[in-house]
C-alpha positions as a Python dict, from the first residue, in 0.01 Angstrom:
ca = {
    (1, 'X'): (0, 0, 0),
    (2, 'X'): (210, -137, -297),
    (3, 'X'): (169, -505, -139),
    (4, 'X'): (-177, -478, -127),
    (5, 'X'): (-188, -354, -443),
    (6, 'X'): (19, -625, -554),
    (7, 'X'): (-188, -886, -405),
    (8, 'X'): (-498, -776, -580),
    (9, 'X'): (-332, -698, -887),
    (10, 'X'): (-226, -1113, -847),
    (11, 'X'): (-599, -1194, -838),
    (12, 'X'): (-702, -1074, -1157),
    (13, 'X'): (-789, -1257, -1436),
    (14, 'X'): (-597, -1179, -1768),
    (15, 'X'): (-908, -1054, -1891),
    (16, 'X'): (-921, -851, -1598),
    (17, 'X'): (-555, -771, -1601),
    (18, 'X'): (-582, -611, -1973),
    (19, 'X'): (-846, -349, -1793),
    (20, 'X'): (-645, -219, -1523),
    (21, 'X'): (-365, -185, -1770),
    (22, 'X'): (-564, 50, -1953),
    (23, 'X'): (-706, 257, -1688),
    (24, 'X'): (-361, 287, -1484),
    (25, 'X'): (-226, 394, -1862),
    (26, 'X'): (-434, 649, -1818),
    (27, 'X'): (-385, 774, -1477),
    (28, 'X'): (-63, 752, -1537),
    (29, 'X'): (-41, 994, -1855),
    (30, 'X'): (-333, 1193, -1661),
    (31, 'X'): (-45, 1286, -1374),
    (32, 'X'): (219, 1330, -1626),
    (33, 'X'): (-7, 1596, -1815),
    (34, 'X'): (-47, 1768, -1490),
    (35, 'X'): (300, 1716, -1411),
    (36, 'X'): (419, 1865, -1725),
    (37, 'X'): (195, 2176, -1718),
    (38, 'X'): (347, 2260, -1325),
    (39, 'X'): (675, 2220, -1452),
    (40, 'X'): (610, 2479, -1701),
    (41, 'X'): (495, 2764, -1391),
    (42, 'X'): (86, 2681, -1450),
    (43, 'X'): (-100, 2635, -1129),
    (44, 'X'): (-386, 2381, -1154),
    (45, 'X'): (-668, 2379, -897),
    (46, 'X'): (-1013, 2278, -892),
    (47, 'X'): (-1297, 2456, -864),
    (48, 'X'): (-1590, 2413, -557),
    (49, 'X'): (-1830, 2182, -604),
    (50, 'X'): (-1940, 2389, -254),
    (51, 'X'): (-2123, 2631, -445),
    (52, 'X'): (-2172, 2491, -747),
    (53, 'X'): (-1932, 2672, -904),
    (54, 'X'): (-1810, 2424, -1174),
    (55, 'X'): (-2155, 2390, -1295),
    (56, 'X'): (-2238, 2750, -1346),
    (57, 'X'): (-1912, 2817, -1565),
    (58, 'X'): (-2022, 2521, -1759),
    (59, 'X'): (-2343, 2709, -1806),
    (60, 'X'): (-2196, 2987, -1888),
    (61, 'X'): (-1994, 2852, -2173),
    (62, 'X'): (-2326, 2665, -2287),
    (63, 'X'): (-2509, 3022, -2284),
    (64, 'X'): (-2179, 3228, -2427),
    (65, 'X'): (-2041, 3013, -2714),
    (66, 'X'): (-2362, 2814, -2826),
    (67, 'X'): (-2606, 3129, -2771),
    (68, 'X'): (-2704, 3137, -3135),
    (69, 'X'): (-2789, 2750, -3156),
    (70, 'X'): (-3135, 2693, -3084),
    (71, 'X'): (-3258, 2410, -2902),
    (72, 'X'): (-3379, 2249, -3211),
    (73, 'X'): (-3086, 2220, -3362),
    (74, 'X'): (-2889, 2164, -3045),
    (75, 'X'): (-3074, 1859, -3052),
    (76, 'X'): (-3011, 1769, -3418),
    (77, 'X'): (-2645, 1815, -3419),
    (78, 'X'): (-2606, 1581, -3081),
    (79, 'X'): (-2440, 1884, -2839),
    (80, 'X'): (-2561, 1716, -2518),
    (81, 'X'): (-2279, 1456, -2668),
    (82, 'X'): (-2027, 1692, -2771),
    (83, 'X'): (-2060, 2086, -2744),
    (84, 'X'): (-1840, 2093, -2988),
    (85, 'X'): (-2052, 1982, -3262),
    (86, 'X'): (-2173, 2333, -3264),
    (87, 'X'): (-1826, 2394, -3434),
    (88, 'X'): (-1815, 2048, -3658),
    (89, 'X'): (-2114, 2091, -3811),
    (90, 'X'): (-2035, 2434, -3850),
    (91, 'X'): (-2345, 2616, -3644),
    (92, 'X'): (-2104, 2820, -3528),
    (93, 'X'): (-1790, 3027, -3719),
    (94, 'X'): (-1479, 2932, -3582),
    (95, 'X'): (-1138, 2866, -3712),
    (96, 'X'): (-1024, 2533, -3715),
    (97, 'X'): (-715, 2323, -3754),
    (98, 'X'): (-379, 2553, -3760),
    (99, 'X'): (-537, 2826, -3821),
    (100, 'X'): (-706, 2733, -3462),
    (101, 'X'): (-409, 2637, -3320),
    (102, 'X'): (-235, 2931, -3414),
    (103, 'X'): (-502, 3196, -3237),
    (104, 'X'): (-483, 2984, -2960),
    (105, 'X'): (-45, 3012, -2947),
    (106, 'X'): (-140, 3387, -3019),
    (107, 'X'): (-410, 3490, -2747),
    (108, 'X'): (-340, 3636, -2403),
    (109, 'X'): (-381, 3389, -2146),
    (110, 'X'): (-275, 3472, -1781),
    (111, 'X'): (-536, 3236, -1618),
    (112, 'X'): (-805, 2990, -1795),
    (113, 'X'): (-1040, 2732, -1721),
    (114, 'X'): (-1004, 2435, -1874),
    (115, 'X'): (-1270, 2161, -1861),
    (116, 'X'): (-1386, 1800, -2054),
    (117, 'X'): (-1675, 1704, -2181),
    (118, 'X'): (-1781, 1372, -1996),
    (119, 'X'): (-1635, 1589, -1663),
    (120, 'X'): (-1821, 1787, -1419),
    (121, 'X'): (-1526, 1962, -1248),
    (122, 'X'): (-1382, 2243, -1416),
    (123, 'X'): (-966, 2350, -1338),
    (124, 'X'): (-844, 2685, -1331),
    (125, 'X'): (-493, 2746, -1443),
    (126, 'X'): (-299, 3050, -1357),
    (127, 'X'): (16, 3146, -1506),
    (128, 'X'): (-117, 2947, -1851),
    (129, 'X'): (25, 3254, -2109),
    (130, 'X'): (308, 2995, -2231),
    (131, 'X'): (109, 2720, -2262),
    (132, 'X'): (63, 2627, -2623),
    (133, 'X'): (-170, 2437, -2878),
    (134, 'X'): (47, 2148, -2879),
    (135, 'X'): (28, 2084, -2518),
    (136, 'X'): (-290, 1988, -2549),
    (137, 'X'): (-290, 1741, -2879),
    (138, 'X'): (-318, 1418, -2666),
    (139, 'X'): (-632, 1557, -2468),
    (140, 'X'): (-950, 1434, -2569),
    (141, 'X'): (-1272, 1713, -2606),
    (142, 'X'): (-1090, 1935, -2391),
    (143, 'X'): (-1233, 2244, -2336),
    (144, 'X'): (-1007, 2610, -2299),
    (145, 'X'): (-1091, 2949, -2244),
    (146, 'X'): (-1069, 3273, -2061),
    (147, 'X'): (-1266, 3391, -1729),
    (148, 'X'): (-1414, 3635, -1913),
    (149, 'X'): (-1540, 3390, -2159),
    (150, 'X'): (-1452, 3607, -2474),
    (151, 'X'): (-1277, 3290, -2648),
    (152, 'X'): (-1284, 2921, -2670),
    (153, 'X'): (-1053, 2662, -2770),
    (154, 'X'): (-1176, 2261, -2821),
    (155, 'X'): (-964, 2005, -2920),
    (156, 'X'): (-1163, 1666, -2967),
    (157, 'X'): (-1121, 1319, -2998),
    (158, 'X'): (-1139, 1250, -3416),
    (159, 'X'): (-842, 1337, -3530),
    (160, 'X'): (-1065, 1484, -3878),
    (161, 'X'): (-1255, 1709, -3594),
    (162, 'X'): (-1086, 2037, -3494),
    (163, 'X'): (-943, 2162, -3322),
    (164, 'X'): (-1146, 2481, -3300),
    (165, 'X'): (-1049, 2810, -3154),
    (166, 'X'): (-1349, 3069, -3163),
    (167, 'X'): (-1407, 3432, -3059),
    (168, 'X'): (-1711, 3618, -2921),
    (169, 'X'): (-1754, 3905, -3138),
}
């Protein structure tokens, strides 16, 4: 595998070249995320696509955390982009920055899911109650919150955006 890997690596352009660095840059700090997180005791699995489970939590986070934002503005404030918009341009109360960070250090956590925003999969992670904000500071519109979707943490890709922790009254 690593010769043929080698060999088409050996084809590439420098143009080319430049790309692949970039996307195996980010496979590789993909794995060492995940590696990091099992080496702290958190179990990581995917959800079924089988029965469309994913999708449905997805819905459900649409229909639980932007529930007050009506379509009109949904629409204004770009949220098929980013659902977290709903937070940035403040449609929804949340607390933001440390204050953010700390609820989310703070909150009871046993098992989350955790999902992206350009992603349709969504992960499960058991054994997540040591896991802190600062795990999370190099993931981009990242997406955390409990199975009984009671609480939601974002952190996003603009560093003047977030992150956002918010809970369902």
């Amino acid at each position: 595998m690593r010769d043929e890997i080698h060999q088409f690596i050996d084809k590439l352009h420098d143009e080319e070249l430049h790309k692949m660095y970039w996307i195996e840059t980010i496979m590789h700090n993909q794995i060492q995320f995940k590696k990091n997180l099992e080496h702290k005791g958190v179990l990581i699995s995917v959800l079924s696509d089988a029965n469309d489970e994913s999708e449905k939590i997805i819905n459900r986070w649409d229909n639980t955390f932007a529930q007050n934002v009506c379509d009109v503005i949904r629409e204004a404030i770009h949220y098929d982009q980013f659902r977290w918009h709903i937070f940035s341009y403040e449609q929804q109360a949340c607390l933001m920055g440390e204050e953010a960070r700390t609820a989310f250090d703070d909150i009871a956590k046993d098992v989350i899911y955790v999902m992206y925003q350009r992603s349709p999969e969504v992960y499960m992670y058991k054994n997540a109650k040591d896991l802190t904000a600062d795990i999370f500071d190099h993931e981009q519109d990242i997406y955390l919150f409990d199975r009984e979707f009671t609480w939601t943490y974002v952190n996003t890709h603009e560093s003047m955006c977030g992150p956002y922790f918010y809970k369902v009254k």
